[in-house]
N, C-alpha and C positions, 0 to 999 in steps of 0.2 A: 504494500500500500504506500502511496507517493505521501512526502508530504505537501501542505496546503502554503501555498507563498502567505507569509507573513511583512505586515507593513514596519517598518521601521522606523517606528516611534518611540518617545519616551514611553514609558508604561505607568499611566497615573496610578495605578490599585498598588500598594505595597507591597501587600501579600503575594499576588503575579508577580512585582518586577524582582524581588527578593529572590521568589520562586527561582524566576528564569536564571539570572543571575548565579545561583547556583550551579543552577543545570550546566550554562553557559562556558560556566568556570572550569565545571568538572570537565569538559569536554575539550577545553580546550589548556587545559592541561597534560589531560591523555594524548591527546595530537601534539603535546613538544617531546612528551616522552618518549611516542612512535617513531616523529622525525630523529630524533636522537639517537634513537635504539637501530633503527632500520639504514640510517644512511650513515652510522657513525659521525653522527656532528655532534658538536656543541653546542645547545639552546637551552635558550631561559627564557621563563616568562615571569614577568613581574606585574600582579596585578592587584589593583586598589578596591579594596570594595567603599561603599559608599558611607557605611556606619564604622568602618576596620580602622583603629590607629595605627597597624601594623599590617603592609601589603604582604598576601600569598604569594610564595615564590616557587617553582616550579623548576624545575625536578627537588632540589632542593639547595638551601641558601650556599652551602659551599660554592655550589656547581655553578651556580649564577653568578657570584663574585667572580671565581676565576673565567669565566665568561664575559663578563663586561670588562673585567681587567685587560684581557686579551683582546677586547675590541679598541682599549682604551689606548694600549700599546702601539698598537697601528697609526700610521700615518696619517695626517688629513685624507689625502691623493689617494692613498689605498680604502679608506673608509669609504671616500663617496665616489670610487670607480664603477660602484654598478649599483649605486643608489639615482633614480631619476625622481623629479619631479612632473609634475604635472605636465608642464609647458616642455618640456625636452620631448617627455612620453610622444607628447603629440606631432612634436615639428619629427621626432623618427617616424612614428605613423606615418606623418605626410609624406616622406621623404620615400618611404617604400612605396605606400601607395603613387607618387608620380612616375617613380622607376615602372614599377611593372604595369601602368600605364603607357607610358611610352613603349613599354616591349608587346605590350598589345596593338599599337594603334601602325609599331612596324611592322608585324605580325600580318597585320588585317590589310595596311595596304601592299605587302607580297602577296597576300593571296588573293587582293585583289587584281593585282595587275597578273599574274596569272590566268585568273576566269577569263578577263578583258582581250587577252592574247590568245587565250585557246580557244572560247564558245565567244568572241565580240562578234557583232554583227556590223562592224565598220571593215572595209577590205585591209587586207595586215598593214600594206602600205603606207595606206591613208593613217591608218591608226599609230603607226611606229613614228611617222615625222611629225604627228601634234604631241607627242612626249618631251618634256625637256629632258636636258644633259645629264641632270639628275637623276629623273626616272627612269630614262634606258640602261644607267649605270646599275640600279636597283633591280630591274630586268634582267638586266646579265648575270647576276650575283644571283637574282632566282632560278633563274634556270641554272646556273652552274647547279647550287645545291642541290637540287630537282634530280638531276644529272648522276650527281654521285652516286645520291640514296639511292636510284632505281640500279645504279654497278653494285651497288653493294649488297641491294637485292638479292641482281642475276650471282655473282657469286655464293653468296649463302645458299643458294638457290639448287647451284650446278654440284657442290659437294657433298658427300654420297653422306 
């Protein structure tokens, strides 16, 4: 049975958020113990309850000091080489998504000018001198590829 999405709210009723709270903690305690156990790392969770003078510390306090020590020890540079913020997250997003953008938009006009030259209904002539210098270069480059693939074919082809 799935569970049901929950909205993420504060939880006014006490007794609920206390509840969950709990729940939440115990759960995500188990999950640093797993990461830790299963991938052999180092984690700690440190976490505050709302009524607690003293935060829960997870797996347990030795292990979290020498853990934060260890982080402490590190570098600026090595700290936040693979921490991102918000705004980086997204200028990489953007940045792949233009890349393979572009690798589509070459993609689509090879294989357009492909269809254009094999099934066009303009005569090849007519149609190969209103290309620029560009496109027939682009042209050439697709059919080479074309070319190869189908030798590479026939070989794979021809061997027993």
């Amino acid at each position: 049975m799935t569970r049901k999405k929950i909205d993420l709210a504060y939880i006014k009723n006490d007794v609920a958020r206390k509840t969950t709270f709990k729940k939440r903690k115990s759960g995500l305690t188990k999950k640093v113990s797993e990461l830790s156990i299963l991938c052999g790392t180092d984690a700690c969770a440190v976490i505050y309850g709302q009524d607690q003078a003293n935060p829960d510390v997870s797996p347990c306090p030795d292990g979290a000091l020498r853990t934060i020590a260890r982080f402490k020890q590190m570098s600026k540079m090595e700290r936040s080489r693979n921490m991102l913020n918000q705004e980086s997250f997204l200028k990489q997003t953007i940045l792949k998504a233009d890349e393979n953008l572009k690798k589509q938009m070459n993609d689509n006009q090879e294989k357009e000018m492909m269809i254009q030259a094999i099934y066009g209904s303009l005569p090849a002539a007519d149609w190969l001198q209103k290309l620029s210098h560009v496109d027939l270069n682009d042209l050439w480059l697709s059919v080479e590829k074309n070319i190869e693939a189908i030798e590479e074919m026939m070989t794979s082809l021809e061997k027993p």
